[in-house]
Structures are given as C-alpha cells and as structure tokens.
RORO-835589 format. One line per 4 residues: their letters; for each residue x, y, z of C-alpha. Coordinates in Angstrom, 1 decimal. Example, Ala and Ser with C-alpha at 12.3 -4.5 7.8 and 13.67 -1.06 7.14 Angstrom:
% residues 2
as	12.3:-4.5:7.8 ~ 13.7:-1.1:7.1
% end
This chain:
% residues 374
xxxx	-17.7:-26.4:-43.2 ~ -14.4:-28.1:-42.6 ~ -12.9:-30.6:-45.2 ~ -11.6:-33.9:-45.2
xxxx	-8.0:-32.7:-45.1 ~ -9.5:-30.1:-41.9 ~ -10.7:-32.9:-40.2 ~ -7.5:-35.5:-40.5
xxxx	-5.2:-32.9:-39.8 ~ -6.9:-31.5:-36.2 ~ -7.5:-35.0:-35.6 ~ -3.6:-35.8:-35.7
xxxx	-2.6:-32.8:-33.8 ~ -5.8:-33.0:-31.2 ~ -4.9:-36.9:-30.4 ~ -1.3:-35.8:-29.8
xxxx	-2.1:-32.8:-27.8 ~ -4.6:-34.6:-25.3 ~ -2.0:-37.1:-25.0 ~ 0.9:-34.9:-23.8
xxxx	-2.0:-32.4:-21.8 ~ -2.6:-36.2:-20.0 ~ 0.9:-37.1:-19.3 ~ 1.9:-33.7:-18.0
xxxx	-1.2:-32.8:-16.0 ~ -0.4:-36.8:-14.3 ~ 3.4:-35.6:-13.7 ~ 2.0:-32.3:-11.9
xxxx	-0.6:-33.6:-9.8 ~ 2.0:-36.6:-8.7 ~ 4.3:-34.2:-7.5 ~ 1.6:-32.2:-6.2
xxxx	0.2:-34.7:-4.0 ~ 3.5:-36.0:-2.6 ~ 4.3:-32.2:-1.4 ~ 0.3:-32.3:0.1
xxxx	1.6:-35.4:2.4 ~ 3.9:-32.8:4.3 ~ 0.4:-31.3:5.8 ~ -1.3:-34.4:5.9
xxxx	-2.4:-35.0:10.2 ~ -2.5:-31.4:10.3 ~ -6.2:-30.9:11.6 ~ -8.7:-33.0:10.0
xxxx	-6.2:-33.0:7.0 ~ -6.5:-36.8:5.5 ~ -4.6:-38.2:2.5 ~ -8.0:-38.5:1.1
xxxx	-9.0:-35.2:1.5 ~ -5.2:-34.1:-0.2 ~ -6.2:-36.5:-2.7 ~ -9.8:-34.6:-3.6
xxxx	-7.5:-31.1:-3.5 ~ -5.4:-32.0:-5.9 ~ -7.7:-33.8:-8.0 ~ -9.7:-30.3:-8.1
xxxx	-7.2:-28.6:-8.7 ~ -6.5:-30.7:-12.5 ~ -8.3:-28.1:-14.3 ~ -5.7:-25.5:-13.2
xxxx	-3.0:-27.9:-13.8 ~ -4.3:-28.3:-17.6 ~ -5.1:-24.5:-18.3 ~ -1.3:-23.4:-17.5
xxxx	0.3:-26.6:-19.6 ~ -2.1:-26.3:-22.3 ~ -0.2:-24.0:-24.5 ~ 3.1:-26.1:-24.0
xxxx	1.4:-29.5:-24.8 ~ -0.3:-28.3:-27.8 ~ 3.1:-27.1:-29.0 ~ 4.7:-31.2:-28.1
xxxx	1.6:-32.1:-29.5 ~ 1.8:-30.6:-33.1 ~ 4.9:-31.5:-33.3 ~ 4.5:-35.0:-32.7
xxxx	1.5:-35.2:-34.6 ~ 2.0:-33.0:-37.7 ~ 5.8:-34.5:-37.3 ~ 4.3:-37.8:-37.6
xxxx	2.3:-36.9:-40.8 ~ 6.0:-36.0:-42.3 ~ 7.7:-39.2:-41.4 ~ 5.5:-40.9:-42.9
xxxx	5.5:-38.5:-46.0 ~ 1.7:-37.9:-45.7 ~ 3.2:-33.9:-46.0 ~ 5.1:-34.8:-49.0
xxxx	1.9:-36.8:-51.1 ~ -0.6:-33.8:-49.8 ~ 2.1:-31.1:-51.2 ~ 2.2:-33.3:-54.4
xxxx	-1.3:-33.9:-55.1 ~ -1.5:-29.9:-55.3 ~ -2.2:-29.0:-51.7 ~ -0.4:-25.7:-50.7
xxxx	1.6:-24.9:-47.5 ~ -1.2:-22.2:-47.0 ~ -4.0:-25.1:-46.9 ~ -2.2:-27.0:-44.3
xxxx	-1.7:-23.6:-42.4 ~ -5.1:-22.8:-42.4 ~ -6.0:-26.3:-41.4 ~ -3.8:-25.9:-38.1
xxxx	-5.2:-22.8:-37.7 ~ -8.7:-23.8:-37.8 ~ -7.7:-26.2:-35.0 ~ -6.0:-24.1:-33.5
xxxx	-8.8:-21.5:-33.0 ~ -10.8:-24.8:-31.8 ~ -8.2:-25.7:-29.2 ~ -8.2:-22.0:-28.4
xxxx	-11.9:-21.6:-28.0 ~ -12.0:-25.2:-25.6 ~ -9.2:-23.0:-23.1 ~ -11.0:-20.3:-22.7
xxxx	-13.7:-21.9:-21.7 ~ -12.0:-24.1:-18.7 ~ -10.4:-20.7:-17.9 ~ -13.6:-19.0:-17.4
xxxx	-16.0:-21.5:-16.3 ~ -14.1:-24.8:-14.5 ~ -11.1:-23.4:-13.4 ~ -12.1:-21.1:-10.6
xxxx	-14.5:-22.4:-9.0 ~ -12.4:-25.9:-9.0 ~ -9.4:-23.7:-7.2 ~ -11.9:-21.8:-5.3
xxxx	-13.3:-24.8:-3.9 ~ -10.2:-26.7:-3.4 ~ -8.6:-24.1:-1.4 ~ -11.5:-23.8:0.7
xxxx	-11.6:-27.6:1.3 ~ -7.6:-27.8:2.3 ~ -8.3:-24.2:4.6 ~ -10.9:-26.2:6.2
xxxx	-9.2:-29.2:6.9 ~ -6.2:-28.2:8.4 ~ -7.4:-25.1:10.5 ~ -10.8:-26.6:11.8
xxxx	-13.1:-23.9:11.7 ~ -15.8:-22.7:10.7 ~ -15.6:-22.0:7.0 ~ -17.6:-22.1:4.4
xxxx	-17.6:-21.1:1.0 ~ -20.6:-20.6:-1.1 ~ -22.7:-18.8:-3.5 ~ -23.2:-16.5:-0.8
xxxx	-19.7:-15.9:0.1 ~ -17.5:-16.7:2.9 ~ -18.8:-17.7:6.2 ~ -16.3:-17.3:9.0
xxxx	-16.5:-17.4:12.7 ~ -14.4:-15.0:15.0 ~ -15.1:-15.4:18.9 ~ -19.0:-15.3:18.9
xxxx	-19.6:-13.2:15.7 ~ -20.6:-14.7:12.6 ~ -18.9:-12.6:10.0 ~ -20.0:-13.2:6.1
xxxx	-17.3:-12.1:3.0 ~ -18.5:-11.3:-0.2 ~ -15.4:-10.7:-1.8 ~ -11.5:-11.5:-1.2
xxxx	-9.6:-8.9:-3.6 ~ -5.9:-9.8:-4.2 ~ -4.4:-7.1:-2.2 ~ -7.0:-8.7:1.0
xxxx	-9.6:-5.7:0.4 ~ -13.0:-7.4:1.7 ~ -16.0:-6.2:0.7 ~ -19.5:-6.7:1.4
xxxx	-18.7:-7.4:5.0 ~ -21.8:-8.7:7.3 ~ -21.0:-9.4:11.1 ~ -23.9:-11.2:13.0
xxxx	-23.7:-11.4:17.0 ~ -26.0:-13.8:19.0 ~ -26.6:-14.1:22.7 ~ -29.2:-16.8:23.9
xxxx	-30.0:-17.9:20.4 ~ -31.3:-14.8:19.9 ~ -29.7:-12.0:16.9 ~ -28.0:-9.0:19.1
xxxx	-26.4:-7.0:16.5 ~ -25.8:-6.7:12.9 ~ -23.3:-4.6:11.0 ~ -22.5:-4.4:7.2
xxxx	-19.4:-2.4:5.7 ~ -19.0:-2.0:1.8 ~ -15.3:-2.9:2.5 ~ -12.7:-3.5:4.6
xxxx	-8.7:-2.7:4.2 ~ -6.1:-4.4:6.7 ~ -3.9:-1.2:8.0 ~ -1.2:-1.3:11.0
xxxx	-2.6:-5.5:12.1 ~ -6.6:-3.9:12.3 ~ -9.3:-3.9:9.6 ~ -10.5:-0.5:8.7
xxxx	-14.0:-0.8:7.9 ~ -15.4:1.5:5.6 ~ -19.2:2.9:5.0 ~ -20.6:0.9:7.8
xxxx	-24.4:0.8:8.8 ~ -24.6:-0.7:12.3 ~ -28.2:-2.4:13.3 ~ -28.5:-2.8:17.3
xxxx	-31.9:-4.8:18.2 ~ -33.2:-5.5:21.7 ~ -36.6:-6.5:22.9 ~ -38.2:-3.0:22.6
xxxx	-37.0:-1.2:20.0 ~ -34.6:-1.6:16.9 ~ -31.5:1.4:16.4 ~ -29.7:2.0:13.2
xxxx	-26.2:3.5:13.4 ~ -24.0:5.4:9.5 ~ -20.7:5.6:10.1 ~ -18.3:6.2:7.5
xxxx	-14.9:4.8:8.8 ~ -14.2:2.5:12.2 ~ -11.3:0.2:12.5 ~ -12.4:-3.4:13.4
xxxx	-11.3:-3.0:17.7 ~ -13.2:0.1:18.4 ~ -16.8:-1.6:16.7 ~ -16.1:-4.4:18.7
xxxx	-15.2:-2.6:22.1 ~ -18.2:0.3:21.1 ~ -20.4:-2.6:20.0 ~ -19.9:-5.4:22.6
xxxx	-23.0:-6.7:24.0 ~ -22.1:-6.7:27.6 ~ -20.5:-3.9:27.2 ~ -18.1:-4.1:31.1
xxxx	-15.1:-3.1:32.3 ~ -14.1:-6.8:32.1 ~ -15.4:-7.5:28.6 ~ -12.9:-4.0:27.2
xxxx	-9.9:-5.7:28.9 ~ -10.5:-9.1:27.0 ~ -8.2:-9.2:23.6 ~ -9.9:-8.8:20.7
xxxx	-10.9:-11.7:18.5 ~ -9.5:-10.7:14.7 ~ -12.2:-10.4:12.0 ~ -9.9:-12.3:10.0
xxxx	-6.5:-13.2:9.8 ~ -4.0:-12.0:6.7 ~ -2.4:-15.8:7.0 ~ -6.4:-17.3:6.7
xxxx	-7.4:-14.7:3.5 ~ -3.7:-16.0:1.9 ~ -4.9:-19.6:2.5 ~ -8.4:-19.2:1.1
xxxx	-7.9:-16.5:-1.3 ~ -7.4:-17.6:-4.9 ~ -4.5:-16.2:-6.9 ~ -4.8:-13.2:-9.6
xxxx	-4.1:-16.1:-12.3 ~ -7.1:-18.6:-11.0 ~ -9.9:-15.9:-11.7 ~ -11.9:-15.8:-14.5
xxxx	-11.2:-12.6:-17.1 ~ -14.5:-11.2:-16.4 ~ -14.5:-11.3:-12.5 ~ -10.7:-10.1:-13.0
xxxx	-12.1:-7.3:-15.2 ~ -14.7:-6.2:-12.3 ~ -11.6:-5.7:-9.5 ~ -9.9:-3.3:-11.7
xxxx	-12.6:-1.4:-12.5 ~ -13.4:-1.4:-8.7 ~ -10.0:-0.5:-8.2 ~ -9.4:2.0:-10.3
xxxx	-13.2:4.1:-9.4 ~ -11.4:3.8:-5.7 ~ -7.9:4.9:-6.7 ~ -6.3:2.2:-5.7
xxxx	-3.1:0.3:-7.5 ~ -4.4:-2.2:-10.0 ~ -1.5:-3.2:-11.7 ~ -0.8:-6.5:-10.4
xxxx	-4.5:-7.0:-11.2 ~ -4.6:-5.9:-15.0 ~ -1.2:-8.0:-15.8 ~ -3.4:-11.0:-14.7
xxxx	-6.4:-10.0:-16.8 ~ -4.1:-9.2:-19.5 ~ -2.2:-13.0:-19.0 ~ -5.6:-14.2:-18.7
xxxx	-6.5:-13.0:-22.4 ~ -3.2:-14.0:-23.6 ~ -3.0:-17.6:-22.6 ~ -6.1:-18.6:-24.8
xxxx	-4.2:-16.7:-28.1 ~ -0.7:-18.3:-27.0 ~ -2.0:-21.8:-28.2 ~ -2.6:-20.5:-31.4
xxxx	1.0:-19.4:-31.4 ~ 2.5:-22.3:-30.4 ~ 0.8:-24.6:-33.0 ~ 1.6:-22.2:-35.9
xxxx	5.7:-22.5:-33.9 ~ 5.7:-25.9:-34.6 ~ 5.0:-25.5:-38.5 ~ 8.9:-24.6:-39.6
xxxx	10.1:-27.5:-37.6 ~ 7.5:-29.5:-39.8 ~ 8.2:-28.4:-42.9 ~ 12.2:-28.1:-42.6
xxxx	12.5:-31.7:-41.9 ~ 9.7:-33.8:-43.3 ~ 11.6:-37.0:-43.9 ~ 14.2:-36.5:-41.1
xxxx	14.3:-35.6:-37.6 ~ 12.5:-38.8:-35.0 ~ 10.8:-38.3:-32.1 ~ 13.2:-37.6:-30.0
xxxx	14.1:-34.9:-31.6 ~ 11.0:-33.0:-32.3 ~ 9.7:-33.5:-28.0 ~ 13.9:-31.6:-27.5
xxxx	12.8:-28.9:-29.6 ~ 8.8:-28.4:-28.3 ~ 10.5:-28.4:-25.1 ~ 13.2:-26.2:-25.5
xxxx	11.2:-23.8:-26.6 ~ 8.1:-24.3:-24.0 ~ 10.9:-23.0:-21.6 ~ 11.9:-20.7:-23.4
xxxx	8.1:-19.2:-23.5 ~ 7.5:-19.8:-20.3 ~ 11.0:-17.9:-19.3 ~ 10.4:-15.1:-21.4
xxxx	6.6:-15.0:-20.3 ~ 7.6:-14.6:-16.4 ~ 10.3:-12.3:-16.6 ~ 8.6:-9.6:-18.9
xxxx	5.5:-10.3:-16.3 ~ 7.9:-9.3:-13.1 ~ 9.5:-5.9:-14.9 ~ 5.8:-5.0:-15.8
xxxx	5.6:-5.1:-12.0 ~ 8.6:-3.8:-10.8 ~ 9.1:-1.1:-13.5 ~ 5.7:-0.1:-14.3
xxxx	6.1:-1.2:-17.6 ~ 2.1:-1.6:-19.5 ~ 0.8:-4.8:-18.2 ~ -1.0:-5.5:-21.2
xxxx	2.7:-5.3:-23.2 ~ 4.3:-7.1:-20.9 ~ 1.7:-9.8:-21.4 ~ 1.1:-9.7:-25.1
xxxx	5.0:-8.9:-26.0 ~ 6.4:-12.7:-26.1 ~ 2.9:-13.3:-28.1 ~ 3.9:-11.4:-30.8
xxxx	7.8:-12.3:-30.4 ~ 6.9:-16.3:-30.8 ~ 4.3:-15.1:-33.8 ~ 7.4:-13.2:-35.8
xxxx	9.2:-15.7:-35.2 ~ 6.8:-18.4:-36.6 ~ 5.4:-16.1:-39.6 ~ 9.7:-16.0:-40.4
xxxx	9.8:-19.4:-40.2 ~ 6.9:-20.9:-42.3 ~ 8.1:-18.2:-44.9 ~ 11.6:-20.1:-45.2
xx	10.0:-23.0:-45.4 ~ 7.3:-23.2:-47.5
% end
C-alpha cells in the first residue's frame, strides 16, 4: 500500500508532469497543424479534416515527449517541494534520501506503466487511422482501412492488404475482379515484394469462375504485369496493349504506412519474427522494437535524473533555472538517443544496445549523482 509521504510526493511530480506533457503536446500539434495548411485544397483535403489528423495524432505527440516532460516535471515539482523546504522538514523529521527515492520511484513505475499502455493500445491505431484519413483526403480514392485491412482500388480490381511491412512487403494480398456486377476472378498471394517498379507476388492461388465451371490455379512466383496480362478478362490484342494499372503505388504505401516507431511492441515483435523465418534484413525493425521497450524504462530514468538537481540545491536555484537544466538535458537525451540509433543502422551495431546504451548512460549518471548528494 502506498503512504502518505507516497501519495504527496507522486501527486507533486504527476501534477507537474501532466502540466508540461499539456503544454508541449499544444506547442507540437500548433506547429503541426499550421505545416497541414500547406496541403489543405489538395483533394477533398479541408482544414477540418487537417484539424481531426492532427488531433489523432496527440497520442503520438504525448508518447515521444513523455520522457522529457516527466523529467521538467520532477523538477519543477520535487523542485518546488525544496523551495519551500518541505525536503529539508521531511529529512529532519527522520525521513531518509532512500524513502524519497523510492517514493519517486514508485511513481515513476506508475508513470511508466500509464506509457506503455498509450504505446500499445492508443497510439497506433490513432496514427493508423490518421494517416489513413489524410491519404484519403488528398488522393481521392478508394481507401479504406479497417479491421480487415486495406481496401484499395486499381483500374477495376478490388485489391485487399493485410499487412504494410516497413520495407513495403504486403502480405495477405486478395485481388477481386468484377464484370457486370458479377465476381470474375479472385487471387490471393501470401506476400508481395516491390522489385525493378513491379510487385512480385509470391505463393499465389489464382480462382477463375465463369458460368459453368469454377478453375483453381498454384503458382509459386508471378510479378504483378504478367497476372494481370495472363489473367485479364477479355483477354485481346487491345486489352495487352493497354498500360497496366499498378497494384499499388510505393508513394501511396509511404503515405499510408505507419512508421517502425508508431507500432505497437508486440505487432513490431511479429515483423521480425516474420522477417527473420524469411531471411530478410530486420534490423531497422528490431531497433524499433528495442526503442519501443526502451521509451517506457526512459521515464523512469529521467525522474530518478532529476533527484541530484533536487537535492544539491534545496533552498536555491528558481524556476527558471531548474526548466534550463530539464531541458538541457532532454536534448541532450534525445541527441544521444538518435545518433546511437543511426550507427546501429549504418554500422551494424546491436540494435538492442544502441537502444538501451543512453538508458544506462543517464541511469550511471543519476545513481552518481544521488550518491553525492544524499
């Protein structure tokens, strides 16, 4: 059960935190709809329709400036509790620097806990859904995104998407062609890789109906111009000549497709696994999974960062002050963070080092400091 001294302490530093969270997450989403006017009149692309994407895209916002606004956050909070030498009567009534600790830290796991959670839960399907509402705005076509998967239209197939991957594998491709209302063909392919501008489609079970009879075709490999041109229904000269309408375009998947980051941990888990049974590069996608675990434990970090600042200057040091330093080093993490995340990349460097290293930099560095100073 958590004490009294539990409770006021998370309830300074929680107050605080939302506070700053608020004020940032406003700043971002006011710069972020002012650079959404650019596209607004493109397509059926309103400002209230920028205004809905960037309000669904808020929980994104909040996940990546959680970590520094619970770092502003303790120190204005905690910082607050020193000024006004709440610190310095809790210290004297017999109260240890380790019971303060472990009341930050019991917040701190809280605060933890409450990220993860939007991370795995609100967070994609908010992006997912936003960037399926702008896509669908500004190029004016058919697309829809559900539980299902995505629905798109190319010439007078219907073609269904189970899943975008990263790198723009599909899989769990269905194409459905109609003539006079009535269902033609069907064709499902486990996957489908863009090489040299055409899809190859992989492990593909072709389905041709007519009114007499009903033919099943196995093939294990066909890029997407010879199913259409083997597969067309009216099959003429004329029809062969005709270009061939794309499955989907590389510049529509980059539109619709939600970035490594945006995923949840466990869907993020499934692509490398799928990945690496396929022997396929899934670097890119294990940093994110890795930065995806990391983000959650970097709020703990940050709040036990702010603890030397606390207890070095408990009477001095204003606001002022203590918002220079949580932001100095929020850049500072944020620096670090991104550059260790491109040499994992570029220098095949282990992603889940690259992602955990500044963790455990920022943690030696707080464990140093709260040993100096209490």
């Amino acid at each position: 059960m958590l004490g009294t001294l539990d409770r006021y302490i998370g309830r300074s530093i929680l107050l605080t935190s939302l506070l700053v969270l608020m004020t940032l997450v406003a700043l971002a989403s006011i710069f972020a709809f002012i650079s959404e006017l650019d596209d607004v009149g493109k397509g059926s692309y309103t400002v209230a329709a920028a205004a809905q994407y960037v309000f669904l895209t808020i929980p994104g916002k909040a996940y990546l400036l959680f970590a520094p606004a619970v770092l502003l956050g303790s120190l204005l909070g905690l910082g607050a509790l020193a000024s006004n030498s709440e610190l310095t009567v809790m210290r004297a009534a017999g109260i240890s620097g380790g019971r303060i600790i472990r009341a930050v830290v019991i917040t701190g796991v809280g605060l933890m806990l409450l990220i993860a959670l939007v991370g795995e839960t609100i967070m994609p399907k908010a992006e997912q859904i936003a960037e399926e509402l702008r896509l669908t705005a500004l190029e004016e076509r058919l697309s829809v995104k559900g539980t299902r998967g995505l629905w798109l239209k190319s010439a007078d197939r219907f073609v269904n998407i189970g899943t975008v991957l990263p790198d723009f594998t599909l899989l769990d491709v269905s194409v459905h062609r109609f003539k006079d209302n009535a269902l033609q063909m069907t064709m499902s392919a486990a996957r489908a890789r863009l090489q040299n501008n055409d899809w190859l489609l992989e492990e593909i079970v072709i389905t041709m109906l007519t009114d007499s009879n009903v033919t099943t075709e196995r093939v294990d490999s066909m890029t997407w111009e010879s199913f259409v041109r083997r597969n067309s229904v009216t099959s003429s000269v004329e029809d062969d000549q005709k270009a061939i309408p794309e499955l989907v375009s590389a510049d529509v998947l980059k539109s619709i497709s939600v970035s490594p980051e945006s995923l949840s941990a466990s869907n993020l888990y499934d692509q490398v696994r799928y990945l690496k049974d396929n022997q396929l590069d899934s670097r890119r996608i294990e940093l994110a999974f890795w930065v995806k675990i990391a983000s959650p434990l970097s709020t703990l970090v940050m709040l036990m960062l702010s603890l030397p600042f606390v207890f070095a200057s408990q009477r001095s040091g204003g606001a002022g002050q203590k918002i220079f330093i949580g932001i100095m080093l929020g850049i500072v993490y944020v620096l670090l963070n991104r550059l260790l995340t491109q040499l994992a990349l570029a220098n095949g460097l282990s992603p889940a080092l690259s992602a955990l290293l500044p963790l455990l930099c920022f943690l030696i560095v707080a464990i140093i400091g709260i040993k100096r100073t209490t």
